[in-house]
N, C-alpha and C positions, 0 to 999 in steps of 0.2 A: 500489715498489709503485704501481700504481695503484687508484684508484679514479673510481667511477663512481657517479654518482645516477640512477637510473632509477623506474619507479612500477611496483606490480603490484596487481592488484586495485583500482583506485584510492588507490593510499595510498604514498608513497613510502620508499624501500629502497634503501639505498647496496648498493655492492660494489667488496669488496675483491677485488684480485689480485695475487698476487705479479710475474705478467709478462703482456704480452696473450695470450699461449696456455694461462695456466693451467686446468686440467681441471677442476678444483675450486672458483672462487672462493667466498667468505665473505659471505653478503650477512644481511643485515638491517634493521627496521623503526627505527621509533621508541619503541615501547616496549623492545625489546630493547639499543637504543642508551643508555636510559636508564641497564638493569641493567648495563650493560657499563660506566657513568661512575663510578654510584655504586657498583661493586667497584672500580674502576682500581687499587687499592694490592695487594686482594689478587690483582689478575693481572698487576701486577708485581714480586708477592713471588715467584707461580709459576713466572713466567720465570728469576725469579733462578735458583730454586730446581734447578729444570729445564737453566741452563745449567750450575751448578756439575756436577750430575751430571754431564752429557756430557762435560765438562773432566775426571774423574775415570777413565773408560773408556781 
């Protein structure tokens, strides 16, 4: 993965990529880096969750 810190609007904003040509990347501020810390358990309970599924197919 990389990542990347960059700023927009004044205000800085990481970004995620899975590879440097990804079409998509993930980017986000500070306050949303927040909600993303303080859930961390339940978005790796969803991962869990998420890979059992796919192992099931």
């Amino acid at each position: 993965m990389i990542v990347e810190k960059t700023e927009y609007r004044g205000k800085q904003v990481l970004i995620l990529k899975r590879n440097e040509n990804d079409r998509y990347p993930f980017s986000f501020g500070y306050s949303k880096a927040k909600l993303i810390l303080e859930s961390l358990d339940d978005i790796k309970k969803f991962v869990e969750e998420c890979e059992k599924a796919e192992e099931k197919k």
